[in-house]
C-alpha positions in Angstrom: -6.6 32.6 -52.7 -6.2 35.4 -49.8 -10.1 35.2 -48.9 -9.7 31.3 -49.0 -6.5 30.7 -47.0 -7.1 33.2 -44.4 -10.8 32.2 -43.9 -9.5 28.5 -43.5 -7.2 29.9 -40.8 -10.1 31.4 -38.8 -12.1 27.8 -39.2 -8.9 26.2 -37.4 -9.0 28.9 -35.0 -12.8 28.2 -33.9 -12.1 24.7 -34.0 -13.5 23.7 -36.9 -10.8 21.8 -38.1 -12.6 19.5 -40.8 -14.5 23.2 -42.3 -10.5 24.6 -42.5 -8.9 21.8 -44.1 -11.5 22.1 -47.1 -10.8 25.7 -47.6 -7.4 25.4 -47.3 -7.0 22.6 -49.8 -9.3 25.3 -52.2 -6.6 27.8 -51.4 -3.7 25.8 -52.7 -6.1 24.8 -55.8 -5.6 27.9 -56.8 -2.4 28.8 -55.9 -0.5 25.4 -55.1 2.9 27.4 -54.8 2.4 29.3 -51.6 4.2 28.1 -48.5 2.3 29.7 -45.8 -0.8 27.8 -47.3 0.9 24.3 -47.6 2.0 25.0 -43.8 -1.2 26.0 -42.3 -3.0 22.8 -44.5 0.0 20.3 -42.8 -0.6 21.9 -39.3 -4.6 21.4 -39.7 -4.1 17.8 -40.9 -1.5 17.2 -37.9 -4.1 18.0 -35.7 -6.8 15.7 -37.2 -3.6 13.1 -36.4 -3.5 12.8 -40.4 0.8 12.7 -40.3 1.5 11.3 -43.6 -0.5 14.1 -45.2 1.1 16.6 -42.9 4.2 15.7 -43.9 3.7 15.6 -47.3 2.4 19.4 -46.9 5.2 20.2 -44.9 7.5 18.8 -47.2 6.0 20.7 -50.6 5.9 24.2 -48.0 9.8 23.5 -47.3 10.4 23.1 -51.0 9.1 26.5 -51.7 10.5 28.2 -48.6 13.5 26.3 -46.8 14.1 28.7 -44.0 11.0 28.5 -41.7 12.4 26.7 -38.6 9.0 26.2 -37.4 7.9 24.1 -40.4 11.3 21.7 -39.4 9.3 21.7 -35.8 6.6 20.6 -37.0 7.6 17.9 -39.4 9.9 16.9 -36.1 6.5 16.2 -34.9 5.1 14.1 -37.8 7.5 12.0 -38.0 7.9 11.0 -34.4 4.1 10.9 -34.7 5.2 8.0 -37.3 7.8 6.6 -35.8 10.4 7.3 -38.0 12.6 9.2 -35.1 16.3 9.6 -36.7 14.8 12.1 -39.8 11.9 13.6 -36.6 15.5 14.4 -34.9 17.1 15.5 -37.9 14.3 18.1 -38.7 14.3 19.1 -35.1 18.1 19.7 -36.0 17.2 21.9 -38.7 15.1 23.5 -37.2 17.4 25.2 -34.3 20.2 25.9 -37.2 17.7 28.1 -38.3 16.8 29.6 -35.3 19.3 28.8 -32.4 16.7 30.1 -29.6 14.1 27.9 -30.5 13.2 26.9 -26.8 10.4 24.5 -28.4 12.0 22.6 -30.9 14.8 21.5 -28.6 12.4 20.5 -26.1 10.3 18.5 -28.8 13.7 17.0 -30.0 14.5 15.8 -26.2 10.9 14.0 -26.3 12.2 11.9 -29.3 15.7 11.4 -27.7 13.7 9.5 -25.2 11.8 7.3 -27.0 15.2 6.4 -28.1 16.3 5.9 -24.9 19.1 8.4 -25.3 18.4 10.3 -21.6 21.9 12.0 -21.2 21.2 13.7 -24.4 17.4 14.7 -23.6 18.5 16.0 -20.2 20.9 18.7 -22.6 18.3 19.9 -24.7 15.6 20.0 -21.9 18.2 21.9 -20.0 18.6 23.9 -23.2 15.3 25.1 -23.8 14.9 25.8 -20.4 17.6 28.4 -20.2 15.8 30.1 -23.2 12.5 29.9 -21.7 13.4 29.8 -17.7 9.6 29.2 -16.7 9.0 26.6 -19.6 6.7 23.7 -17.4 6.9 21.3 -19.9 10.5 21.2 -20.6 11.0 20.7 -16.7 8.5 18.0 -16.5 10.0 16.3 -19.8 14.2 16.7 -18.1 12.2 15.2 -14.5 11.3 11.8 -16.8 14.4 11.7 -18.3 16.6 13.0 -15.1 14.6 9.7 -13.6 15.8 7.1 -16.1 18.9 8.1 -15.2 18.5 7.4 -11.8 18.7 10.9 -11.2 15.6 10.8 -8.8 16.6 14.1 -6.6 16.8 16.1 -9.6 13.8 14.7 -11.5 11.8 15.4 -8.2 12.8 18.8 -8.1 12.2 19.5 -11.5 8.6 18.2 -11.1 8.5 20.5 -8.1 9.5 23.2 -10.0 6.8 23.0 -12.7 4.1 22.7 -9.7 5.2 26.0 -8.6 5.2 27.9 -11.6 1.8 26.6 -13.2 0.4 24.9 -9.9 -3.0 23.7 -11.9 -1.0 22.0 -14.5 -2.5 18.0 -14.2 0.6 16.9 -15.9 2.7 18.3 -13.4 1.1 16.2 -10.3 1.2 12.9 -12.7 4.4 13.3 -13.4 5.7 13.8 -9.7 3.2 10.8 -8.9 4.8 8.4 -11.3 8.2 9.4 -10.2 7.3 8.9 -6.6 5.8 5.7 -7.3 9.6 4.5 -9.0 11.4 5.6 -5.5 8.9 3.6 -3.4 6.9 6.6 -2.0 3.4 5.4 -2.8 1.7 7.1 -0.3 3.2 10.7 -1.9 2.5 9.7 -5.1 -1.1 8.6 -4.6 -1.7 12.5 -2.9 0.1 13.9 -6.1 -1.8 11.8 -8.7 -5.5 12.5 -6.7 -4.4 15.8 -6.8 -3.9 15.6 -10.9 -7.3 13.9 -10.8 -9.3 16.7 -9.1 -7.4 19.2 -11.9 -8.5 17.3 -14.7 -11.1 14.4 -14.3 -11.1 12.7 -17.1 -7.6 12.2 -17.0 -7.4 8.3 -17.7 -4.0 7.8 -17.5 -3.7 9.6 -14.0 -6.5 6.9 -12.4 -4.7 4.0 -13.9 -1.5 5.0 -12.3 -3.9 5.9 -9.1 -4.9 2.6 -9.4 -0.8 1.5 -9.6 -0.3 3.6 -6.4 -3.4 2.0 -4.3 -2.0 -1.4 -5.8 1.7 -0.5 -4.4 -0.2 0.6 -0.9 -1.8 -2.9 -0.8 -5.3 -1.7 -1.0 -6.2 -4.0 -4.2 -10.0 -2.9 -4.3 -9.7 0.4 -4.3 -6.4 -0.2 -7.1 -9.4 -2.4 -9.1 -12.0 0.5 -9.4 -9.3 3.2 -10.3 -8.2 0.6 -13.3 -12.0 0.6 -13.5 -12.3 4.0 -14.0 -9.3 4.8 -16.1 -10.6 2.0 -18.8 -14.2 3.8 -18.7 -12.5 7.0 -19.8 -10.8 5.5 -21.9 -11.8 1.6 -23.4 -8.5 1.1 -25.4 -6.2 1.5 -23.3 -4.0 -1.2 -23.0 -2.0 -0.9 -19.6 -5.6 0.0 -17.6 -6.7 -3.8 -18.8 -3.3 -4.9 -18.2 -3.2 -3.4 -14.4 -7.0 -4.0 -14.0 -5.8 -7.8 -14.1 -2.5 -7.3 -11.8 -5.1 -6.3 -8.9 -8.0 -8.9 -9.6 -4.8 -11.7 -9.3 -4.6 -9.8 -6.0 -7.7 -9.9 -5.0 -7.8 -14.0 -5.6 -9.3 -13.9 -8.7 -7.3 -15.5 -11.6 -9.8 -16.3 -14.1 -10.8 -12.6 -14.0 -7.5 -11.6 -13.8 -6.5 -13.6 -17.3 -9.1 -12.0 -19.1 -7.9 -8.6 -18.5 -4.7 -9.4 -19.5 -5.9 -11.0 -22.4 -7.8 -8.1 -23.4 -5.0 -5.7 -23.0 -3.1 -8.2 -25.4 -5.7 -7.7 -27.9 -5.2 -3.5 -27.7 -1.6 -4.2 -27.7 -0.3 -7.8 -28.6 3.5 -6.0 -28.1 3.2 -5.4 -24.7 5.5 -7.9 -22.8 4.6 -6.5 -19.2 1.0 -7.9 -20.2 2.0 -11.2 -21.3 4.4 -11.6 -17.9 1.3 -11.1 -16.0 -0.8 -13.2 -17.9 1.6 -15.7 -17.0 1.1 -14.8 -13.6 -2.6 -15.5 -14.4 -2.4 -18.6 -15.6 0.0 -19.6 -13.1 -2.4 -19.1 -10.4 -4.8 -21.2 -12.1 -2.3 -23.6 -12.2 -1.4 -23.4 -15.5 2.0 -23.8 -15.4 3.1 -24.7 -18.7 0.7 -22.0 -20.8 2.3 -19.7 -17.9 5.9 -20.6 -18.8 5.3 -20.0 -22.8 3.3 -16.3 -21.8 6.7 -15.5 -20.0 8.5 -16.7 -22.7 7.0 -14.8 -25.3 7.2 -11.4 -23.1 11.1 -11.7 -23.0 11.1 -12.3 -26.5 9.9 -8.7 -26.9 11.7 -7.4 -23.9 14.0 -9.4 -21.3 13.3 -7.5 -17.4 13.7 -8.8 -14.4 10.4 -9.1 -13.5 9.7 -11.3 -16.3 12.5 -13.3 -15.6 11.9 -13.7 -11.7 8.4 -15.0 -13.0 9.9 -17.2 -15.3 11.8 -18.2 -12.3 8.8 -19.0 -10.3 7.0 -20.9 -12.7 9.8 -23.2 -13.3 9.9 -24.2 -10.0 6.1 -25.2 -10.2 7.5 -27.2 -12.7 10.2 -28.5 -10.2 12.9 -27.1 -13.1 15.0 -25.9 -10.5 18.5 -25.6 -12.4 16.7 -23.4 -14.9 14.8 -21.6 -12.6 18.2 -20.6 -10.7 19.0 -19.3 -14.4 16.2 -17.2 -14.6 16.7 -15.8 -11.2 20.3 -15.0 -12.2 19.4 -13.5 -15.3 16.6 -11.3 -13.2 19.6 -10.2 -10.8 21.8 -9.2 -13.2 19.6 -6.8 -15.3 18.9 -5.4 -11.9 20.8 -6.1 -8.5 18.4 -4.9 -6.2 15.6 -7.0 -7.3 14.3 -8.7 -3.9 11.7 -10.8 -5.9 14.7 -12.6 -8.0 16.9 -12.8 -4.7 14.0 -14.3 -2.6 12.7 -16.9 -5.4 16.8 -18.1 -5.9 16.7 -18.1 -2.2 13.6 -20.8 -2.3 14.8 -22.5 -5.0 18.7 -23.2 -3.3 16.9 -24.1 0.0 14.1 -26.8 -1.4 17.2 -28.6 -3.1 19.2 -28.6 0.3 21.7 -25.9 -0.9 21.7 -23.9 3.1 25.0 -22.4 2.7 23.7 -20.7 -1.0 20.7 -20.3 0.2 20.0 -18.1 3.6 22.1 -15.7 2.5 19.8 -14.8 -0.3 17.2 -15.4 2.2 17.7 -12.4 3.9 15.5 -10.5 0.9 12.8 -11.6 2.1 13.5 -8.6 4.5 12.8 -6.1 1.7 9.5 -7.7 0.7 6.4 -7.7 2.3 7.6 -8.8 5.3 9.8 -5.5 6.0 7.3 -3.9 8.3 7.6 -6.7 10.9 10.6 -5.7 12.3 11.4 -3.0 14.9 15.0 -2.8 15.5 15.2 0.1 15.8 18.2 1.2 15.5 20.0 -1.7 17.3 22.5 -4.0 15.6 21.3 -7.4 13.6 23.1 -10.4 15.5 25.4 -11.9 12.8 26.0 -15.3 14.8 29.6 -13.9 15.3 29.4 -11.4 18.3 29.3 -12.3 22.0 26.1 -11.9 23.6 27.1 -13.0 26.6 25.1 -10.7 29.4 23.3 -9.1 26.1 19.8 -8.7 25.4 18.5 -10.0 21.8 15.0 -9.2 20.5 14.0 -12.2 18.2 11.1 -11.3 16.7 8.5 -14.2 14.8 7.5 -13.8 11.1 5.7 -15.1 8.5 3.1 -17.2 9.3 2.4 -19.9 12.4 4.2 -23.2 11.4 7.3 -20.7 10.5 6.7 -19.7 13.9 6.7 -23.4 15.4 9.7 -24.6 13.1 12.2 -22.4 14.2 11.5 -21.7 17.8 14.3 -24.5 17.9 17.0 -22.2 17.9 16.0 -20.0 20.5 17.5 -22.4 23.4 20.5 -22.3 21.4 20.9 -18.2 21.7 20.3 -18.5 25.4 23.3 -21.3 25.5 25.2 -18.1 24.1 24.6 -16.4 27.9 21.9 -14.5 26.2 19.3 -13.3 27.3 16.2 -13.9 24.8 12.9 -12.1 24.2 10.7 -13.5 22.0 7.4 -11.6 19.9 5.3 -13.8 18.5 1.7 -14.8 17.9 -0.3 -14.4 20.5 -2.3 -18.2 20.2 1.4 -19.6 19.9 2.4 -18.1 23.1 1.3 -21.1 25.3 3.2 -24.1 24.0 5.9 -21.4 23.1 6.4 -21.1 26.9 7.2 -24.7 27.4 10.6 -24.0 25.0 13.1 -22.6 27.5 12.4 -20.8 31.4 15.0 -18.3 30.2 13.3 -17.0 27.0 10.7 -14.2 27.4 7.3 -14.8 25.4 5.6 -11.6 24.5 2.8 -10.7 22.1 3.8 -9.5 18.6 3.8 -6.2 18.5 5.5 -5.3 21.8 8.7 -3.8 21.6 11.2 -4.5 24.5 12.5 -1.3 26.4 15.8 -2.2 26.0 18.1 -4.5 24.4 21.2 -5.0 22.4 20.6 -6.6 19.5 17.8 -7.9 16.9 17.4 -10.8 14.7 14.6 -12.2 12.9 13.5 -15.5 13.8 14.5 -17.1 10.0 17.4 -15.4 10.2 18.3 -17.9 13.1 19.5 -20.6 10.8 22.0 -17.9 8.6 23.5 -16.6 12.0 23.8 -20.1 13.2 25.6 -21.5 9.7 22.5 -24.3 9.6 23.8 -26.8 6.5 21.6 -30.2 6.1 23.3 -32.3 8.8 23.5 -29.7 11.3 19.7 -29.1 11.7 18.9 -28.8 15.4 16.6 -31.7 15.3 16.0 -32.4 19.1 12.5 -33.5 19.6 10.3 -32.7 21.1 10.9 -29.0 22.0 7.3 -27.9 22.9 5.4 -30.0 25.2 1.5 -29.8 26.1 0.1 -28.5 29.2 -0.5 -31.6 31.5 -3.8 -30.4 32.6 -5.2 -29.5 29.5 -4.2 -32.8 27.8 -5.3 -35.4 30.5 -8.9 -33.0 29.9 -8.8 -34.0 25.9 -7.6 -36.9 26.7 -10.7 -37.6 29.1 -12.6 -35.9 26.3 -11.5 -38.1 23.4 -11.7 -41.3 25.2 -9.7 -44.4 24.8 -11.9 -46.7 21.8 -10.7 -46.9 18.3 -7.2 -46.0 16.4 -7.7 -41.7 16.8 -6.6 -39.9 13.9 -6.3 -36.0 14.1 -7.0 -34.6 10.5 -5.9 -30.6 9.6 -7.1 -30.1 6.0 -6.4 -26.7 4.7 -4.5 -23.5 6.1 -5.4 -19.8 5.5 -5.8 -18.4 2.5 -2.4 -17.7 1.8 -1.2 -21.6 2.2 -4.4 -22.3 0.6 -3.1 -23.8 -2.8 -1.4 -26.2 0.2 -4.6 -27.7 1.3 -6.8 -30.5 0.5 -10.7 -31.3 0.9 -11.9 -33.0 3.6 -13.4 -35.6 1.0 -9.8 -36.9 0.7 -9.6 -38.8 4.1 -13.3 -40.9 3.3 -11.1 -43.5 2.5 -9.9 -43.7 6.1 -12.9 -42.6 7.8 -14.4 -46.0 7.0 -11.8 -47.9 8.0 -13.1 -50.1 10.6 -11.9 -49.2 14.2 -10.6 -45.5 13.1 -12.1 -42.4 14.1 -11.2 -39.5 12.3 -10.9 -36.1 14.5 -11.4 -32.8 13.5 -8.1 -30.3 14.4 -9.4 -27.6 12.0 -9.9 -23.9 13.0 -11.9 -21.5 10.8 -11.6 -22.0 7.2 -12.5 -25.3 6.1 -14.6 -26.2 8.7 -17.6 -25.4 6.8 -16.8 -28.3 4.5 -18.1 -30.7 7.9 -21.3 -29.9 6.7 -21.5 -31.8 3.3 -19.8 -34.9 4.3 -21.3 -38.2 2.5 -23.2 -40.8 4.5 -21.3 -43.0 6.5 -18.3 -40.6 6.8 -17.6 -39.3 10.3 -15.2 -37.0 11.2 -15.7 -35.9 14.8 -15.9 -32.4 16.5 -14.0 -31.4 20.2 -17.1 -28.1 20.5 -17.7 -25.2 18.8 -14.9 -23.9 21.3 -12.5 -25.9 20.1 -9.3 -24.9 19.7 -9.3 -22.0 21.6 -5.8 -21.9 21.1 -2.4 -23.7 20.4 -2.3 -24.9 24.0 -5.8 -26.8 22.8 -5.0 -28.2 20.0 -1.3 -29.6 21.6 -3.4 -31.1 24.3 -5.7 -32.8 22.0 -2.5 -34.2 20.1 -1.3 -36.2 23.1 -4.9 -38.5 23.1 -4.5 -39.1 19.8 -2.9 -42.0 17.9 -2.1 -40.6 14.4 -1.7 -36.9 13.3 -3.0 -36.4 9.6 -2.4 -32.8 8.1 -1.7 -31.0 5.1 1.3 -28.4 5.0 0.1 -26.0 7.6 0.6 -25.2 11.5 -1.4 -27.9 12.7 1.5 -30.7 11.0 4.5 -28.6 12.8 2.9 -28.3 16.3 2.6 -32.1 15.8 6.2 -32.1 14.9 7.6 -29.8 17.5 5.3 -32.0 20.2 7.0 -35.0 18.5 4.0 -36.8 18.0 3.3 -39.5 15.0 2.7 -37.1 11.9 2.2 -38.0 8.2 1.8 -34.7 6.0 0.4 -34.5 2.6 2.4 -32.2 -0.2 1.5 -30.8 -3.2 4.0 -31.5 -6.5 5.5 -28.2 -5.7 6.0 -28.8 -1.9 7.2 -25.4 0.3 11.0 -25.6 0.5 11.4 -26.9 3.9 10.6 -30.3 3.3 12.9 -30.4 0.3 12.7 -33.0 -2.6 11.8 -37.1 -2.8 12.4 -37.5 0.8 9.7 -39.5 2.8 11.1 -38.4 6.1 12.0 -34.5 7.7 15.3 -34.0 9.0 13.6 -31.1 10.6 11.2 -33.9 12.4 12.5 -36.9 12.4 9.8 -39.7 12.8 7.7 -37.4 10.2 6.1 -39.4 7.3 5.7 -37.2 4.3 3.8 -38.3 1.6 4.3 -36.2 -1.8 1.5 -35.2 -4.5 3.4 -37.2 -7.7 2.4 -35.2 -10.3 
């Protein structure tokens, strides 16, 4: 028995863990009642992952000997190993009766108080062990993750720093600090912290997927892509690499890529809700809005969270479910206030039904989205609409995208009526019929920042400071006018023959799902007398070279537009103004020209629901996708 058991022991010790178990189970053959035996035999099968077994040695070893506190440890460890965490923290209990400065076994019984989501009670027994054991990295890393789901983020941080210093090649250390700095938006740290854990330990899958969650954060979805890439090479089950893998393909524009990945993390783990939110997402983008609905569904049947909900939120107003959607949104907001996504979808969802006063308060989120880095007040108050500006310098500064831009220009003649005076950033192609608003606003180039001024508002924010409801949209038109020169040269240009129709087919890439082909206007291109007239500026343009024979759509130059002071010359020769929802249909607006605009089912909240006509331009013709 001796020569057996203690030969077993050295097998283990070398690592030849298969070779120890064999002569370990001959041991106990002999002599079934020795303790030691039965314990060495459950730790050997605990590391060949074998718990059941374990535990069933541990058990028979505890039988024989009931004092060994590190036997409880150990079974602690099966059975969180198999789930079954009230009897792991019970023999983690038993385990420090027996010996009250067992450092380890409260630490091991905090990791289980986790996974039951009991993080007060963790935080104690981390704390605990680390008294006993002051330099004890992994209890510090393990109170940092539970110090952070309580919100404790200073604390966690420090603890994390605290581990770096004492073992400063520890990998799990620098994931641990990456993670957390991920949660308290501080991607840029976290990504140094989790390459850091990388160059420690390459092989470390888990620390490239959350790299690849950092670079994602950090809007670089390429880079995010090959670190997924690389964590799922490293490791081809895991779950959450396939699952982010598809988050940063639906970033890079590709869906159908995207819903595989999530589809394949389902596979590896058909529990995981975050991977059946984002396959909604997936399908959503493939406009798939049903499927995407039930995929949401199902993920808050396994865990409601806000994202899911905000989602849920967004896909029902694809579905134009708007009193549901607001649901959703609610239900987002109240698992968790600060979610902007939740706020800013309620937002659009209040202000495509007509609901102002609701909605540009909730606006205002948009602020912590992606748009945050376009403002520079720095510093200076936000104008509120209620204090007097009179002899005060405001900085108004443009966002979003162009027809944004174009739309509410409008108010800034209204701030100057305030005795205001008005400086305006904005894109730099806008900036010539921008100059035709108001002599008392300043035009400058986005990106410049005014020496001095008083106060700062961004340009949507107009409408909120200004109390916009429906009937009280400033709807003066036109606002912008063409240069006189420049149009009597288009005009010259485009001649006098035929009924002209301007056509503006498809936006960038992010209004994309807002455009149409070119193929839809045949019908009108051979319309006897009409001449169709090309308006479009980079993308789309290359569909001019596959039209069918005998449709025409004409050209103004390769030139053409050079910019907005072009293309609102060429509007005043022209009879008819035909555009999808992009820039092209609000310059036409603003210059108060005859526009019709084609929506999609889901049309952009500003030209709210059923209507034919825009309060915002009135004289508009809208003409809505029906299904």
């Amino acid at each position: 028995f001796q020569v057996l058991h203690l030969y077993g022991v050295l097998m283990l010790q070398r690592g030849q863990t298969e070779r120890g178990i064999e002569l370990l189970r001959q041991s106990l053959k002999l002599e079934p009642r020795q303790p030691l035996a039965q314990r060495d035999l459950g730790n050997a099968l605990q590391q060949s992952a074998r718990f059941a077994d374990a535990l069933a040695c541990y058990d028979k070893s505890l039988v024989l000997k009931s004092d060994q506190s590190d036997v409880y440890n150990n079974r602690g460890a099966a059975l969180a190993a198999l789930k079954r965490l009230d009897e792991a923290l019970a023999s983690y209990g038993r385990a420090v009766a027996l010996k009250p400065d067992y450092a380890q076994a409260y630490n091991n019984r905090g990791t289980v108080l986790i996974d039951q989501k009991r993080y007060a009670e963790a935080v104690e027994d981390f704390s605990r062990a680390i008294s006993l054991i002051p330099g004890y990295v992994k209890a510090l890393n393990n109170r940092g993750g539970a110090l952070a789901n309580l919100g404790r983020f200073e604390e966690a941080l420090r603890d994390h720093d605290r581990a770096i210093t004492l073992a400063p090649d520890e990998a799990d250390s620098h994931e641990m600090r990456g993670d957390l700095l991920m949660r308290i938006g501080r991607p840029q740290e976290a990504l140094e912290s989790l390459d850091r854990a990388i160059a420690l330990d390459p092989g470390r899958a888990s620390a490239h997927n959350d790299r690849g969650t950092a670079l994602a954060m950090l809007a670089r979805p390429q880079e995010a892509l090959e670190s997924h890439e690389r964590a799922i090479a490293l490791e081809p089950t895991m779950a959450a690499a396939h699952n982010n893998r598809g988050t940063a393909l639906a970033a890079l524009k590709r869906p159908a890529e995207a819903l595989q990945c999530h589809e394949k993390a389902l596979a590896l783990d058909p529990n995981s809700a975050t991977a059946h939110s984002n396959r909604g997402g997936a399908l959503a983008d493939l406009g798939r809005y049903e499927e995407a609905l039930a995929s949401v569904d199902h993920a808050l049947t396994l865990m409601p969270f806000a994202q899911a909900y905000s989602n849920r939120g967004n896909f029902l107003c694809e579905l134009k479910r708007f009193d549901e959607a607001l649901e959703s949104y609610d239900r987002a907001i109240a698992i968790n206030p600060d979610w902007d996504e939740a706020h800013f979808g309620k937002s659009l969802a209040l202000l495509v039904q007509g609901r102002f006063a609701e909605a540009w308060p909730e606006y205002e989120w948009r602020k912590r989205r992606e748009y945050e880095d376009a403002f520079h007040a720095l510093g200076r108050p936000t104008w509120s609409g209620r204090e007097d500006l009179k002899g005060k310098t405001i900085f108004v500064e443009a966002e979003q995208g162009l027809g944004d831009t174009i739309q509410f220009s409008r108010y800034l003649p209204m701030v100057a009526d305030l005795g205001a005076n008005v400086i305006l950033t904005a894109q730099e192609s806008l900036i010539g019929p921008l100059k035709t608003l108001d002599p008392r606003i300043t035009i400058l180039p986005t990106g410049t920042i005014p020496p001095e001024f008083d106060y700062h508002i961004a340009l949507l924010s107009l409408p909120l400071a200004f109390g916009t409801e429906l009937a009280t949209i400033p709807a003066k038109i036109p606002y912008l006018s063409a240069d006189p020169a420049r149009a009597a040269a288009w005009r010259d240009r485009i001649g006098e023959t035929g009924f002209k129709i301007g056509i503006s087919w498809q936006g960038s890439y992010i209004s994309a799902v807002r455009s149409l082909p070119l193929l839809s206007f045949e019908p009108l291109a051979r319309m006897p007398g009409v001449r169709l007239i090309s308006l479009q500026k980079g993308e789309g343009t290359e569909q001019l070279q596959t039209l069918p024979p005998g449709m025409a759509v004409e050209q103004l130059g390769e030139e053409f537009p050079r910019d907005f002071n072009d293309t609102a010359a060429a509007m005043t020769g022209l009879d008819l103004i035909i555009s999808c929802d992009t820039s092209v249909a609000h310059l036409a607006g603003a210059l108060g020209r005859p526009t019709w605009v084609a929506l999609r089912y889901a049309n952009d909240w500003r030209w709210l629901l059923e209507r034919r006509d825009s309060p915002w331009y009135p004289g508009m013709r809208l003409f809505r996708q029906p299904r």
